[in-house]
C-alpha positions in Angstrom: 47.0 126.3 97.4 47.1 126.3 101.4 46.7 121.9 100.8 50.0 122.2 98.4 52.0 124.6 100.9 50.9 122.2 103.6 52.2 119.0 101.8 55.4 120.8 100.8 55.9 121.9 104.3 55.4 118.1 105.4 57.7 116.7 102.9 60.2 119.3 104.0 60.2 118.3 107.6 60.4 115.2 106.7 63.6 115.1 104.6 65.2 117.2 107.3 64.3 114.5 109.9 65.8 112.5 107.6 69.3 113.9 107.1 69.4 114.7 111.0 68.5 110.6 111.8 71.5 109.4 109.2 73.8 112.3 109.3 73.7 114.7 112.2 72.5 112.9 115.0 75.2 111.4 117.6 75.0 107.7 117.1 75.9 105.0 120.0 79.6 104.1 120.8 79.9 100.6 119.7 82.9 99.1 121.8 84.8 96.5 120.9 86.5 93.9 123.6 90.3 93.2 123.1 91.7 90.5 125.3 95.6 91.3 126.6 97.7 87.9 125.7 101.0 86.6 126.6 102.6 85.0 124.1 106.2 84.8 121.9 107.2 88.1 120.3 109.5 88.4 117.5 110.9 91.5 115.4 112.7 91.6 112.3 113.7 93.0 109.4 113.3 91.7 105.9 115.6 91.4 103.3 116.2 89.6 100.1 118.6 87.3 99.5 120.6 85.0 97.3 122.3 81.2 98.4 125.7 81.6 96.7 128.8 80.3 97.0 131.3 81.9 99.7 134.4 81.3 97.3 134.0 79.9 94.0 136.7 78.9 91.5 137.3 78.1 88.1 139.2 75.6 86.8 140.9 75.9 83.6 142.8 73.8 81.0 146.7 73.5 82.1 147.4 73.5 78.2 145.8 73.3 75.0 144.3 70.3 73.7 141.5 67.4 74.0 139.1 66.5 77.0 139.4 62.9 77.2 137.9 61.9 80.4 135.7 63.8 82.9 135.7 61.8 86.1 132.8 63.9 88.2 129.7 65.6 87.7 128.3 68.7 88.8 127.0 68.2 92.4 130.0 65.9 93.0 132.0 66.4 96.1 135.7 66.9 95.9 139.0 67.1 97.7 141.8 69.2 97.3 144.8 67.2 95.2 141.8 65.1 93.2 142.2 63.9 90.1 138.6 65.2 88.6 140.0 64.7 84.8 142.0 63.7 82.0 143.0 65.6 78.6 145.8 65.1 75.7 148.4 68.1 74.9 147.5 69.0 70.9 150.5 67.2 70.1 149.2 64.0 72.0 146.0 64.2 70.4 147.3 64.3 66.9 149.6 61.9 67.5 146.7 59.4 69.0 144.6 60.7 66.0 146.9 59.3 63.5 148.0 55.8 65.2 144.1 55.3 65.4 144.4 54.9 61.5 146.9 52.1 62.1 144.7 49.8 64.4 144.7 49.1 67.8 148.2 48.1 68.4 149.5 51.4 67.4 146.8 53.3 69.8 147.9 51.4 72.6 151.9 51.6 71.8 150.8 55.5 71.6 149.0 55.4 75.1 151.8 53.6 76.8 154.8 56.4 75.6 153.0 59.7 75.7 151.0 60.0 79.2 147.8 62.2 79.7 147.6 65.4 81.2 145.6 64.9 84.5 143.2 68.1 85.7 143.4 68.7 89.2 141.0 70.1 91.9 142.4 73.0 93.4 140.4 73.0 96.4 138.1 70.6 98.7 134.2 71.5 97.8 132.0 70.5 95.5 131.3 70.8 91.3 128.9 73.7 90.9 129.1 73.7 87.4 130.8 71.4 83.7 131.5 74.0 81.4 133.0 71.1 78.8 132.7 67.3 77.2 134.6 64.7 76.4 136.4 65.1 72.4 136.2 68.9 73.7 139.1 71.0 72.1 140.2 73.6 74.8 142.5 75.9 75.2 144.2 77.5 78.6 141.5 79.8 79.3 138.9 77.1 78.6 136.8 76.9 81.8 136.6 73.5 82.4 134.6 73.3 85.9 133.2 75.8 88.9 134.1 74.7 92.2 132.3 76.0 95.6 134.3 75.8 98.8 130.6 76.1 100.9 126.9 77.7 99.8 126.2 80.6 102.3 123.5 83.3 102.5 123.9 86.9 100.9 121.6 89.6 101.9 121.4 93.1 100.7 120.3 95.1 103.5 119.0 98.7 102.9 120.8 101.6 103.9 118.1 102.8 105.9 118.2 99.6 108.0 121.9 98.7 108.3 122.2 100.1 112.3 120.2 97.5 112.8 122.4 94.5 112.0 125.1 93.1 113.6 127.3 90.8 113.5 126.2 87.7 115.1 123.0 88.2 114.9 120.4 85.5 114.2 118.4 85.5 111.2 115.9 82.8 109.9 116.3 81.6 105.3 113.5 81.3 103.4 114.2 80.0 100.5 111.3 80.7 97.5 111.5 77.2 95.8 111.7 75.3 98.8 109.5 77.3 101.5 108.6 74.8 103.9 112.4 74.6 104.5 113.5 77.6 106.9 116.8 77.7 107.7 118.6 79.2 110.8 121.4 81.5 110.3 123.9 83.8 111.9 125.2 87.6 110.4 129.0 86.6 109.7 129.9 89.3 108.0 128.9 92.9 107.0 130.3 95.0 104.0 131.6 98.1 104.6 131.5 99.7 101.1 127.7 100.0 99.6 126.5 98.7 95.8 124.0 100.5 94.1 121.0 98.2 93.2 118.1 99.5 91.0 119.0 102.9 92.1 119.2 101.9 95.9 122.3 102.0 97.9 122.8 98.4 100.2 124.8 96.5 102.0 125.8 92.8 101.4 125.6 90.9 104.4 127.2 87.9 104.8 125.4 85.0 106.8 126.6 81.0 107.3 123.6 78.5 107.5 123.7 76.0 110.6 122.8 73.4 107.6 122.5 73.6 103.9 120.0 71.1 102.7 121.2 69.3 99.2 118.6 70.3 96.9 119.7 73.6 97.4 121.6 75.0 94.7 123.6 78.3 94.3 121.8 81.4 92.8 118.3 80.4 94.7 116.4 83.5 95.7 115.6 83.6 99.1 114.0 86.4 101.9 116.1 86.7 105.2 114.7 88.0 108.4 117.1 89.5 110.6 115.6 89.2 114.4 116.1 92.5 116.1 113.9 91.0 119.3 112.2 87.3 120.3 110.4 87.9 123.5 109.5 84.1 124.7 106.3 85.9 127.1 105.4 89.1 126.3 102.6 90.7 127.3 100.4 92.1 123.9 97.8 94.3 121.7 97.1 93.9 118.0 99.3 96.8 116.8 96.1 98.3 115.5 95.5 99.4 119.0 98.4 101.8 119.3 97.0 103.6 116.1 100.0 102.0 113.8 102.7 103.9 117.0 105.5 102.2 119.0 107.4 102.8 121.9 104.7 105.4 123.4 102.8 106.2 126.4 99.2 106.6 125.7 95.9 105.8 127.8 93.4 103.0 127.4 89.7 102.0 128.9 90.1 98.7 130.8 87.1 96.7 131.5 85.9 96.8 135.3 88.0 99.6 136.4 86.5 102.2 138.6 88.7 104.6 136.7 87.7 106.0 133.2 91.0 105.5 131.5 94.7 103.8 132.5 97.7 105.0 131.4 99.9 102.5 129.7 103.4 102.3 127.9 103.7 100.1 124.6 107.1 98.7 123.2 107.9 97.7 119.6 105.5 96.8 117.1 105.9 93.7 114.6 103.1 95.2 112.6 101.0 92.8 114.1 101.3 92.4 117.5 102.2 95.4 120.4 104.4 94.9 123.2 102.9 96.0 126.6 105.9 97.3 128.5 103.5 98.6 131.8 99.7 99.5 132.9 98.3 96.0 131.7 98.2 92.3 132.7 97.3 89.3 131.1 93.5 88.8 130.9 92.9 92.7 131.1 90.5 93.9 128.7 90.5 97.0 126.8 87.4 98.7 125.2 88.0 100.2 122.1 85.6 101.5 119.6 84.7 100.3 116.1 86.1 102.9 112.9 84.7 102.0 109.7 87.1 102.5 106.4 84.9 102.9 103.2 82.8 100.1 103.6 85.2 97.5 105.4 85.0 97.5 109.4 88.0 96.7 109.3 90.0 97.9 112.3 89.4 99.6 116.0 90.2 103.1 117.6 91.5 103.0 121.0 88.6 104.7 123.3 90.4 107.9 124.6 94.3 106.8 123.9 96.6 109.5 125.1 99.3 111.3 122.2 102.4 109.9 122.1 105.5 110.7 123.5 108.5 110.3 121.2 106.0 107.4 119.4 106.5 106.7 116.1 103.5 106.9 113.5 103.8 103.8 110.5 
């Protein structure tokens, strides 16, 4: 009995030194080294977008009758005044109808006394879209063609985020189909009456490209970044370091200092990156201590970083 108690009594001390080794006892700080770099900041917003065109037209029949010709196809560039088709009154086109019966002599007799009815561009652009043929019967509210004066750049911006655009502010286009090809653009124009999208109040914001390239076409989805800052040398912290805050004061271990902590103010946050406003240089190092999440060590905890003042927590 005494030889059971003793082996229980072992196996006892034995889980407890256990639980104490992997649970209760204080394990060792691991810090982590992060470097402070200078480098280009940037900020922005995101928004989606559409390439559209600024003012688009349609041009209909000037009377009812037949599409005879159609000089230009979509994607064709025109100018205000241009010929861009030809079409015959009803009247013409029965009359040419019935001479066609009587040979060729009669068609062209036909041709020479009753003149076609030309189809004019109304403005200088280009053909966005044909909405007919040639032998097409139309009538005056036949669209015949689309016309786009110029493609520009239409964001909706979120309500929450509208004080933060203005107008000529720059923004960079990136286009889903073609997203090697990053356009530069500038805020032109800002609505001032909201549309309700999917239950979400924005803002349609105007913005002119510095180019268009000419595969694009209109009705291409694209995201827009509006640039609220681009910093050509700023001094920075993975934003990780800040505990996900911005625009703070807080305190930081710096390698080689005398003194345990340093107090230091941090700027805006891309979500990457940190500004460091004051209390750091280029080349400093900061200590910071591993944090696991789940099983993923994934990110750092500043070692004894100060509470915020007026910081924001994302």
């Amino acid at each position: 009995m005494n030889k059971k108690i003793s082996i229980a009594g072992a196996i006892a001390v034995l889980a407890a030194a256990l639980v104490w080794f992997f649970f209760l006892r204080e394990k060792p700080v691991v810090l982590q080294e992060i470097t402070v770099e200078a480098e280009r900041f940037q900020q922005n917003v995101a928004q989606s977008g559409t390439i559209q065109p600024e003012n688009k037209i349609a041009v209909t029949a000037p009377i009812s009758g037949r599409i005879d010709k159609l000089l230009l196809q979509e994607g064709s560039r025109v100018k205000r005044g241009q010929i861009i088709a030809w079409m015959s009154s009803t009247d013409r086109a029965a009359l040419l109808d019935s001479a066609s019966s009587q040979g060729a002599e009669a068609v062209n007799e036909m041709i020479d006394v009753y003149k076609p009815t030309p189809i004019i561009s109304p403005m200088t652009g280009v053909i966005i879209s044909r909405g007919v043929v040639v032998g097409q019967t139309v009538t005056s509210a036949t669209i015949l063609f689309e016309l786009s004066d110029r493609l520009i750049v239409m964001a909706d911006v979120d309500e929450t985020d509208l004080g933060k655009i203005k107008e000529g502010q720059s923004a960079s286009v990136k286009v889903d189909s073609f997203p090697d090809n990053v356009l530069r653009a500038k805020v032109v124009r800002i609505a001032h009456q909201s549309v309700n999208r999917s239950s979400i109040n924005v803002y349609p914001v105007l913005l002119e490209p510095e180019t268009i390239p000419p595969e694009f076409r209109a009705g291409l989805t694209a995201s827009v970044y509006f640039e609220l800052q681009d910093i050509e040398k700023a001094l920075v912290l993975p934003t990780w370091v800040a505990e996900g805050r911005d625009n703070f004061e807080g305190k930081l271990r710096v390698k080689g200092d005398s003194e345990t902590t340093r107090k230091v103010t941090f700027g805006a946050s891309n979500g990457q990156k940190i500004v460091v406003l004051s209390g750091l240089k280029e080349g400093d190092v900061v200590l910071v201590k591993e944090q696991k999440f789940g099983n993923d060590k994934a990110s750092a905890t500043p070692f004894g970083i100060g509470a915020p003042r007026g910081g924001k927590r994302r």
